[in-house]
C-alpha positions as CSV (number, residue, x, y, z in Angstrom):
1,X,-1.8,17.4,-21.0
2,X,-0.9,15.7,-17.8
3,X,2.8,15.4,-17.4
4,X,1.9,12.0,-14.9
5,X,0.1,8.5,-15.6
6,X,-1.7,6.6,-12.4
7,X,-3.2,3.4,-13.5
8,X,-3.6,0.1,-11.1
9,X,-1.4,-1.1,-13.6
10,X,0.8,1.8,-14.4
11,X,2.4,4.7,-12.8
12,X,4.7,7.5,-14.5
13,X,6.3,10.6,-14.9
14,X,6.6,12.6,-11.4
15,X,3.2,12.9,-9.6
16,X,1.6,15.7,-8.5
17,X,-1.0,14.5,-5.5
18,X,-2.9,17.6,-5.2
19,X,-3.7,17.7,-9.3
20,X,-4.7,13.9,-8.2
21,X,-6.7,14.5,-5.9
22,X,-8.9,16.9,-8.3
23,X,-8.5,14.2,-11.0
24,X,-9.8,11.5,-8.9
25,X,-12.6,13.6,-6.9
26,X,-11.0,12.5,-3.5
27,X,-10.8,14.5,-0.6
28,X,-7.7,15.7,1.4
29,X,-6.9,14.7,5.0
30,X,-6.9,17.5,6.4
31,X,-6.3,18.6,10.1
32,X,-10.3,18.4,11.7
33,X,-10.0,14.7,9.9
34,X,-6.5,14.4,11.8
35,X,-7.7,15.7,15.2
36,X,-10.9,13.2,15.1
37,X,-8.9,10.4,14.8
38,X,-6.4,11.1,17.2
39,X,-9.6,11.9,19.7
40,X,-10.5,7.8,18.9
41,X,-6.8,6.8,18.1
42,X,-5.4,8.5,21.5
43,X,-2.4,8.9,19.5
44,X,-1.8,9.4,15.2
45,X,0.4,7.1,12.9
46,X,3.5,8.9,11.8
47,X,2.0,8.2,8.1
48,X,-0.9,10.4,9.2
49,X,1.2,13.4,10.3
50,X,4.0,12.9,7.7
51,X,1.0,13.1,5.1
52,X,2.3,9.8,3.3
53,X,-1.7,8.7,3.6
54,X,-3.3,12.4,2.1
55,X,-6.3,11.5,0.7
56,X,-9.8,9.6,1.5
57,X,-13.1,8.9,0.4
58,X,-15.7,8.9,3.2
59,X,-13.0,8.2,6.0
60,X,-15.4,11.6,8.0
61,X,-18.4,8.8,7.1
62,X,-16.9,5.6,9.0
63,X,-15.4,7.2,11.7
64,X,-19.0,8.7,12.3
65,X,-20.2,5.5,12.4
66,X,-17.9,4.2,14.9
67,X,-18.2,6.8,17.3
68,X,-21.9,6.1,17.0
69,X,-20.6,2.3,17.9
70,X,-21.4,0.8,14.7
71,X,-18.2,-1.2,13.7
72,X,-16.7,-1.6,10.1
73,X,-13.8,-4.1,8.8
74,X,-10.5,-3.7,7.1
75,X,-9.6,-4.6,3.7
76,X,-6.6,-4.4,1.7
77,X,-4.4,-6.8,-0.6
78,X,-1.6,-7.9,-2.6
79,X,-0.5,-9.2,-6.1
80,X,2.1,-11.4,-6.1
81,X,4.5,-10.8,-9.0
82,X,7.5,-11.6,-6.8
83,X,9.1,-11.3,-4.4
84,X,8.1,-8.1,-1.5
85,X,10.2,-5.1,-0.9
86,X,10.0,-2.3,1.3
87,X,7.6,-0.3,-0.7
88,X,5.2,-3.5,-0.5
89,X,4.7,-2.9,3.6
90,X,3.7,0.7,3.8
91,X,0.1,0.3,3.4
92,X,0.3,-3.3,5.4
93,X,2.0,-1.5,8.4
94,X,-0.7,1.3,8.2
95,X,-3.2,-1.2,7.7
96,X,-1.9,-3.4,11.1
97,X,-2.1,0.1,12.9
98,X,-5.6,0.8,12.1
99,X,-6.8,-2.8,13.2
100,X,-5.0,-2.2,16.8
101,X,-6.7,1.3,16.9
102,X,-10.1,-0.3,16.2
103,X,-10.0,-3.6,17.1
104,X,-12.0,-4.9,13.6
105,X,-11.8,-7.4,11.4
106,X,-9.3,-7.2,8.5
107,X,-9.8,-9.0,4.9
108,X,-6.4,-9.4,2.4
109,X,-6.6,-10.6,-0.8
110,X,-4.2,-12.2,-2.9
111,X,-4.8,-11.8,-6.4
112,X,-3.1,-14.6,-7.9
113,X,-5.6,-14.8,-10.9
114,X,-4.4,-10.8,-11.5
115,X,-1.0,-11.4,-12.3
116,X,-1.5,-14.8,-14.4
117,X,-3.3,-12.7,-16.7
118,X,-1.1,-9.6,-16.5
119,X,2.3,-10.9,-16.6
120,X,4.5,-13.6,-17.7
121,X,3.9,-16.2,-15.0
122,X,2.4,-19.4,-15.0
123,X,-0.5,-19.9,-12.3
124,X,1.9,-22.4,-10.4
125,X,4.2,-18.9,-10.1
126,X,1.4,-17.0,-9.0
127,X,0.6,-19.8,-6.6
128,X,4.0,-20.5,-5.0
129,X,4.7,-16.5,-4.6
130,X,1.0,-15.9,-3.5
131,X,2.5,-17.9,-0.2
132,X,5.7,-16.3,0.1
133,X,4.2,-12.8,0.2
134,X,2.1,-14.5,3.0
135,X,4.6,-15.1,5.1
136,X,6.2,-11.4,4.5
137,X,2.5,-10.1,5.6
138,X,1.8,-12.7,8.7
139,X,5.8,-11.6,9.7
140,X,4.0,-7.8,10.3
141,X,2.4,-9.0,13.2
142,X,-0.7,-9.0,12.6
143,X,-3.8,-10.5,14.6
144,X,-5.0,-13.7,13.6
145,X,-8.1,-13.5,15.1
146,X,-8.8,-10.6,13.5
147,X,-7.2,-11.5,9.9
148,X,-8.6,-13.4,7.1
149,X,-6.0,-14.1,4.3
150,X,-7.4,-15.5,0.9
151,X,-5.9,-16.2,-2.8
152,X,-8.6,-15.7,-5.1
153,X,-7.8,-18.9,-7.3
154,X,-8.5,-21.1,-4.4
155,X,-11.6,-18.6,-2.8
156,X,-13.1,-18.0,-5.9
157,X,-16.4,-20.6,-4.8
158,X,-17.2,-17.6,-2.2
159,X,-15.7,-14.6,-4.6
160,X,-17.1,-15.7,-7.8
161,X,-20.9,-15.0,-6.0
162,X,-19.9,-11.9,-5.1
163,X,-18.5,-10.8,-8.6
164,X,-20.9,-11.9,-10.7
165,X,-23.1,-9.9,-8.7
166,X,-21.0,-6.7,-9.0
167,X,-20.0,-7.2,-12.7
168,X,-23.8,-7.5,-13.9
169,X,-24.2,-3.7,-12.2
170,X,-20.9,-2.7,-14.6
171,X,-21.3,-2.1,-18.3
172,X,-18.2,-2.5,-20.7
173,X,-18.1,0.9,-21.9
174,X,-17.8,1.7,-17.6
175,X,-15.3,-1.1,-17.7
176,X,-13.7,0.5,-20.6
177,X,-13.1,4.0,-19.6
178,X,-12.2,3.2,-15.9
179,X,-9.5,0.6,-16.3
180,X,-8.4,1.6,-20.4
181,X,-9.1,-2.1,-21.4
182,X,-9.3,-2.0,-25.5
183,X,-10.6,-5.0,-27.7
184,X,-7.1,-6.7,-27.7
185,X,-7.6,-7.4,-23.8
186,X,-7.8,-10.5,-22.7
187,X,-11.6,-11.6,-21.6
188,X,-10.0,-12.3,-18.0
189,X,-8.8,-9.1,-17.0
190,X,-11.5,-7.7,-18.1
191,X,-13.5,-9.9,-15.6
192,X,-10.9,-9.6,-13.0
193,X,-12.2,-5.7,-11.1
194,X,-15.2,-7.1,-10.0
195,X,-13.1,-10.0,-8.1
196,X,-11.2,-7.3,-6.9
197,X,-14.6,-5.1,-6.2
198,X,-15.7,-8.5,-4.3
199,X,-13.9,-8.3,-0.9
200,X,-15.7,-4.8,0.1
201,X,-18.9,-6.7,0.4
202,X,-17.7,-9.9,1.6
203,X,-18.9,-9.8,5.3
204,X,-22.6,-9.8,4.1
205,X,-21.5,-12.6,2.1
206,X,-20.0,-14.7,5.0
207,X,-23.4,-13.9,7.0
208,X,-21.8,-11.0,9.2
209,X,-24.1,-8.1,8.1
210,X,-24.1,-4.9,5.9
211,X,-20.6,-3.2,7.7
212,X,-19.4,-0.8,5.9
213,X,-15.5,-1.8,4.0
214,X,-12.4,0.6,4.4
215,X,-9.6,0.4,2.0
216,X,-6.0,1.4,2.8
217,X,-4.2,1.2,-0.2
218,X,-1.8,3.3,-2.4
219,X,-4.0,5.2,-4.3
220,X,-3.1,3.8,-8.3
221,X,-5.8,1.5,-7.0
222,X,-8.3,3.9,-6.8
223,X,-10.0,2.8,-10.1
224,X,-11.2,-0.4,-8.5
225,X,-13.5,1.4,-5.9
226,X,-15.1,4.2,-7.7
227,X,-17.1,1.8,-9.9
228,X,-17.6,-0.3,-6.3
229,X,-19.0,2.6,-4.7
230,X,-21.1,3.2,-7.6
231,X,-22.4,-0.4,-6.8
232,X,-22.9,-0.8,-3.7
233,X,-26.7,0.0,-3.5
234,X,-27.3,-2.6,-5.5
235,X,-25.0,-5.3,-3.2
236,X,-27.2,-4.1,-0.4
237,X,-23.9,-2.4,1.5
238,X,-22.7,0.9,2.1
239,X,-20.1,2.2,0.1
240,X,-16.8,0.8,0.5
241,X,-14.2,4.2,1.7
242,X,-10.9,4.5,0.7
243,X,-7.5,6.2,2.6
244,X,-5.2,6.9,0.2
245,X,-1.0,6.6,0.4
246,X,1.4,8.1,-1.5
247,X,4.2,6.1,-3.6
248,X,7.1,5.0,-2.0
249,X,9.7,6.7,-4.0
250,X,12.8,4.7,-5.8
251,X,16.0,4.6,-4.6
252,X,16.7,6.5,-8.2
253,X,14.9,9.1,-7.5
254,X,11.7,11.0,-6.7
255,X,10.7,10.6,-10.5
256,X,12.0,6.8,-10.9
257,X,9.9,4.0,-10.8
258,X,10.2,1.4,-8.4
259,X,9.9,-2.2,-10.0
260,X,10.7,-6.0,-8.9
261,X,12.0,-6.2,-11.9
262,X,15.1,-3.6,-11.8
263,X,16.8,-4.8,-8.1
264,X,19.0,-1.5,-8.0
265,X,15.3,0.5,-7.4
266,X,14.2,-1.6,-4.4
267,X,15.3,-3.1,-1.3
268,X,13.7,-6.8,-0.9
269,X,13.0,-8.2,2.2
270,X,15.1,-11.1,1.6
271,X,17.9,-8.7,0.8
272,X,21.3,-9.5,3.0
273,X,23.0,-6.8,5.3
274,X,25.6,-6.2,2.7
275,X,23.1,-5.9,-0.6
276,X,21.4,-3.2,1.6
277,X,24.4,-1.2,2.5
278,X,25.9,-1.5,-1.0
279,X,22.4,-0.8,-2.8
280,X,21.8,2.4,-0.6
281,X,25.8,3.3,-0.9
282,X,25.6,3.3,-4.4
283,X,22.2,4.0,-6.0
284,X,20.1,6.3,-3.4
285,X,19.5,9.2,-5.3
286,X,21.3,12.0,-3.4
287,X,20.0,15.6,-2.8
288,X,23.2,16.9,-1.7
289,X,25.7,18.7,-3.1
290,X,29.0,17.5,-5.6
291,X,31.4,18.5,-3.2
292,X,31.6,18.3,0.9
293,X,32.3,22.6,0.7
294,X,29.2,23.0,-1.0
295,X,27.5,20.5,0.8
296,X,28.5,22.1,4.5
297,X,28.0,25.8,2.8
298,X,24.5,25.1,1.1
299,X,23.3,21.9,2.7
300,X,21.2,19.1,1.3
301,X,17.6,19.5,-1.0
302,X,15.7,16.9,1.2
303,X,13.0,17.0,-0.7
304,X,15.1,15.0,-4.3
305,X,16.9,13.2,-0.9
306,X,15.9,9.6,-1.2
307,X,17.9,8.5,1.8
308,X,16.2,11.3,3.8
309,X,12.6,10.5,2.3
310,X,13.2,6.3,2.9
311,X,13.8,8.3,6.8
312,X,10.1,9.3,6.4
313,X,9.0,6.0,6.4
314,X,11.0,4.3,8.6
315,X,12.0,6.4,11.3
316,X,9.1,6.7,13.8
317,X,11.0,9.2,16.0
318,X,9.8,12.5,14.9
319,X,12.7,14.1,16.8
320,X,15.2,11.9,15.1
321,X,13.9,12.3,11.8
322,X,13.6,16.2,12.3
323,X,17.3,16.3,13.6
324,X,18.6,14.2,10.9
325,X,16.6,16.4,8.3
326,X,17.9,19.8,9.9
327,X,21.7,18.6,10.2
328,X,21.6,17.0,6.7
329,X,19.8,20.3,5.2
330,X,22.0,22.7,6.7
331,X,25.4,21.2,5.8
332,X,26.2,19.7,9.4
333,X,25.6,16.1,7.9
334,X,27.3,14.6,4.6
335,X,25.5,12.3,2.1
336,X,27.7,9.3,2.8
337,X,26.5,9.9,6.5
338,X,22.7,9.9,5.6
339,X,23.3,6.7,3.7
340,X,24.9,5.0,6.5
341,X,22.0,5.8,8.9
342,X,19.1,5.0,7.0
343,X,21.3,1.3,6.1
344,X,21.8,0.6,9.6
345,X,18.0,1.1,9.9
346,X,16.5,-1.0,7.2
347,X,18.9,-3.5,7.8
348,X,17.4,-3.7,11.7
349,X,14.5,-3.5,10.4
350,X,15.0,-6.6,8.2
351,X,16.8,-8.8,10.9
352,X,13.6,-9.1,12.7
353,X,11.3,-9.4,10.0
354,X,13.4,-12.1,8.5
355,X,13.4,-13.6,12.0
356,X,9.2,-13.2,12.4
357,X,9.3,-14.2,8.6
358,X,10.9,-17.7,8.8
359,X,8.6,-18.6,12.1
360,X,5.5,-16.8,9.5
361,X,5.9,-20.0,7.4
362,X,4.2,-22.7,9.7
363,X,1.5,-20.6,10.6
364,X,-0.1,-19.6,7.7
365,X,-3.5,-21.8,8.3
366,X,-4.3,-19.5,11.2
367,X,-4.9,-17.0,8.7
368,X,-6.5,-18.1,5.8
369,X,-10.3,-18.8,4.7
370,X,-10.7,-21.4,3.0
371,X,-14.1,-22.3,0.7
């Protein structure tokens, strides 16, 4: 029996990515799929060589493509349940990286409708955070030439043709077994995958041809594209491929999970310089050792570490991460010290998006299609 749970909906227990990959018949990024990007890319994303994105499906397929100068697009999303934290921007900052590299087109949903009929908010909730995440994703930087921003409640005219389409190709026993929807569901989220199945064929949709869809996304949402694939031939499209990323770990601890709802797990980005210090002081889980003579005799596990693994994520400086990891790992660096390091870095990080993020706010029409 599986000691771990992955669901769009749910993830548990501590996960073991290489018994995922098996369960969810992906494929590993290895280092041929490494080298060929970096031969387009010129250069690779630290979240390529760090492994935090480890998996794909048909990534060899669209980069085939491209080199043979047929173009695809981008297409990613986010539910707004509240308000974003750090966690949130991994696959967003990813995704920004691989639209500079390839200079397409890059589709986000907001699936407002999803967490109306998931959680405990009212659909003016949904609404009102729907735009505040907007802001958090426009402050990334992202083109707006290149980026089309839609909440499904107010695109559904254009959506709702597309999912129809996909849902009549999806039986409910497929329905059933893929997303563990039981007879006590509601009727809408049982609807809701093939809204969220709609964006990989939207281009054909909006006139733009057959292009074939890439997903970056943490890969609990796998379930969404395997009965989208499965589909496709029927939309008249290629099938949508996927790159997968790894969780972004708690500040609790590698087997914690991260959630809105418990603020001592997360750092938000409207989180102050002092509720970052004190949140990172006091609750990053801490891979060294109970005492500073153990801790400069044995050194640090980096691997239980969460101040050292936030450092994977936010440090692009391979050289500074690897001489923070060997100092902290060979007893040269104390906990408190780690700690202090990776709070001076978020908190940088968050002064400018905070900045970029208030400026966001009266810009959002650039980005958003509208019905």
């Amino acid at each position: 029996m599986d000691e771990f749970k992955v669901t769009p909906w749910e993830v548990s227990g501590k996960v073991d990515y290489n018994k995922l990959i098996e369960r969810f018949g992906t494929k590993k990024i290895d280092q041929a799929l490494l080298e060929r990007m970096r031969r387009l890319t010129k250069d690779l994303h630290p979240y390529l060589t760090r492994q935090v994105f480890f998996s794909h499906r048909d990534l060899d397929v669209v980069l085939k493509k491209y080199e043979d100068g047929e173009k695809f697009f981008l297409y990613t999303g986010r539910g707004p349940s509240g308000g974003m934290h750090m966690g949130h921007l991994v696959p967003l900052m990813f995704t920004k990286w691989l639209q500079e590299k390839f200079k397409v087109d890059l589709y986000i949903q907001i699936t407002d409708d999803e967490k109306f009929l998931m959680r405990d908010l009212s659909l003016e909730e949904t609404h009102r955070l729907a735009y505040d995440n907007i802001a958090d994703i426009i402050a990334l930087g992202f083109d707006p030439k290149r980026t089309h921003i839609f909440v499904n409640t107010e695109y559904a005219k254009t959506l709702y043709k597309i999912a129809i389409k996909v849902a009549r190709n999806i039986t409910t026993s497929t329905n059933k077994a893929v997303f563990g929807f039981t007879d006590s569901s509601n009727m809408g989220i049982s609807f809701f995958p093939a809204m969220q199945m709609a964006p990989c064929f939207l281009p054909k949709e909006l006139g733009k041809g057959d292009m074939q869809c890439l997903v970056p996304a943490a890969i609990d949402q796998d379930d969404y594209w395997r009965p989208a694939r499965d589909v496709a031939a029927k939309m008249g499209c290629p099938k949508p491929a996927q790159i997968h990323s790894k969780f972004f770990p708690s500040l609790l601890g590698m087997d914690a999970k991260m959630s809105s709802s418990d603020p001592r797990s997360s750092i938000f980005l409207t989180d102050t310089p002092e509720e970052v210090k004190k949140k990172v002081m006091r609750y990053a889980f801490s891979g060294g050792r109970d005492t500073v003579e153990e801790q400069r005799k044995l050194g640090a596990d980096l691997e239980k570490d969460i101040s050292y693994q936030w450092m994977r994520f936010f440090e692009e400086d391979d050289r500074k991460l690897k001489r923070i990891g060997d100092d902290y790992s060979s007893g040269k660096m104390l906990t408190g010290e780690i700690k202090t390091i990776l709070a001076d870095r978020l908190n940088a990080f968050l002064k400018s998006h905070q900045k970029a993020r208030g400026k966001a706010k009266g810009r959002t029409e650039k980005f958003m299609l509208r019905d």
